[in-house]
C-alpha positions as CSV (number, residue, x, y, z in Angstrom):
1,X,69.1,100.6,110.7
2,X,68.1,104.0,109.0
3,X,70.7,106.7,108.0
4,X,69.6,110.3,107.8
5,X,71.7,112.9,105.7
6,X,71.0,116.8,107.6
7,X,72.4,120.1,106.0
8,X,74.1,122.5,108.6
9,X,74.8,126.0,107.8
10,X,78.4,126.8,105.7
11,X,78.8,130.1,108.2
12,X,78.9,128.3,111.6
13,X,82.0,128.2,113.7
14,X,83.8,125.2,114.9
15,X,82.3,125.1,118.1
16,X,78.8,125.7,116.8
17,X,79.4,123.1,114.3
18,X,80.5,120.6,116.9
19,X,77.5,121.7,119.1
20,X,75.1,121.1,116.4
21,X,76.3,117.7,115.3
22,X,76.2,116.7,119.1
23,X,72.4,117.7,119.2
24,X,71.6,115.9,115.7
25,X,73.3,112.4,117.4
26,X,70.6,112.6,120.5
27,X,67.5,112.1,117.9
28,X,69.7,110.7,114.9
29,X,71.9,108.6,115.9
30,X,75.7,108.1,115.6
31,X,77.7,110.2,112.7
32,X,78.9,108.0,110.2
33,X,80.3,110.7,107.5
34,X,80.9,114.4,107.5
35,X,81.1,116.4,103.7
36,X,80.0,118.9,102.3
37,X,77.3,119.8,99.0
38,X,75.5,122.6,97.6
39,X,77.5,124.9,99.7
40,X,76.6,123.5,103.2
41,X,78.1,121.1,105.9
42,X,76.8,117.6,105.4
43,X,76.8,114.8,107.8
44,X,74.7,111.2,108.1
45,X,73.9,109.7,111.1
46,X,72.7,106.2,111.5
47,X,70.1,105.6,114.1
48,X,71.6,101.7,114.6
49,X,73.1,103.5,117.8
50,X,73.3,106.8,120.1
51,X,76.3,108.0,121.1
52,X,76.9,108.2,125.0
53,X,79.1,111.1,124.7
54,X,79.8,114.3,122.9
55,X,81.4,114.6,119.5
56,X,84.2,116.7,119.6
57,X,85.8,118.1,116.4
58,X,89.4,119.4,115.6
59,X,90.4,120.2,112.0
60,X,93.1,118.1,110.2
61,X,96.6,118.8,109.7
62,X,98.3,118.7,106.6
63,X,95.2,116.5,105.5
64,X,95.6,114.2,108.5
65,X,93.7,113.6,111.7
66,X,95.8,115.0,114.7
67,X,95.0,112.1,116.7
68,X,94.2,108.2,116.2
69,X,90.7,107.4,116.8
70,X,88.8,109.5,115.0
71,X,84.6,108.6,114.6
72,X,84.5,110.2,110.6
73,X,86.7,113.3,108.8
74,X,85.9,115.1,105.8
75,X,85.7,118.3,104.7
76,X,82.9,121.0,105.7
77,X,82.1,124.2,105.6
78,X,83.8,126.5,109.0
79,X,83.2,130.0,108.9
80,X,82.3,129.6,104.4
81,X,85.7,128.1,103.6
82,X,86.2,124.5,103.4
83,X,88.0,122.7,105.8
84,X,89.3,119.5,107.1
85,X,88.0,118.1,110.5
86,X,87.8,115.0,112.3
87,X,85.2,113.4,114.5
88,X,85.9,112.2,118.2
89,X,84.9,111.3,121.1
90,X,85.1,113.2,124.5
């Protein structure tokens, strides 16, 4: 079991976010946290598994995940602010 911490740019959408992440998990492995340092997204993957399907993300509200089940939440970088999100999947 390996982890791998990977940096994502603070300006990406949501979707592009969520589209990146996906991508990371097919050579990385399955997110295990999402954050955010030095001004970018942050996210670590664990290579003890590969996802079968795509992560989806949908930001928190009022701090909490809108639905039960979520992989990871934290907070990362949408559009340069900070915001809340949760991990599922589709």
């Amino acid at each position: 079991m390996t982890t791998t911490d990977m940096s994502f740019n603070a300006e990406y959408q949501l979707t592009t976010l969520q589209e990146a992440l996906s991508d990371a998990e097919v050579a990385l492995g399955t997110i295990v946290a999402l954050g955010n340092k030095n001004g970018k997204t942050g996210a670590r993957f664990d290579d003890a598994s590969f996802p079968a399907t795509r992560l989806r993300l949908r930001t928190l509200v009022g701090g909490k995940a809108p639905l039960p089940g979520a992989v990871t939440e934290g907070t990362v970088f949408i559009i340069g602010q900070k915001i809340g999100v949760a991990a599922y999947r589709q």
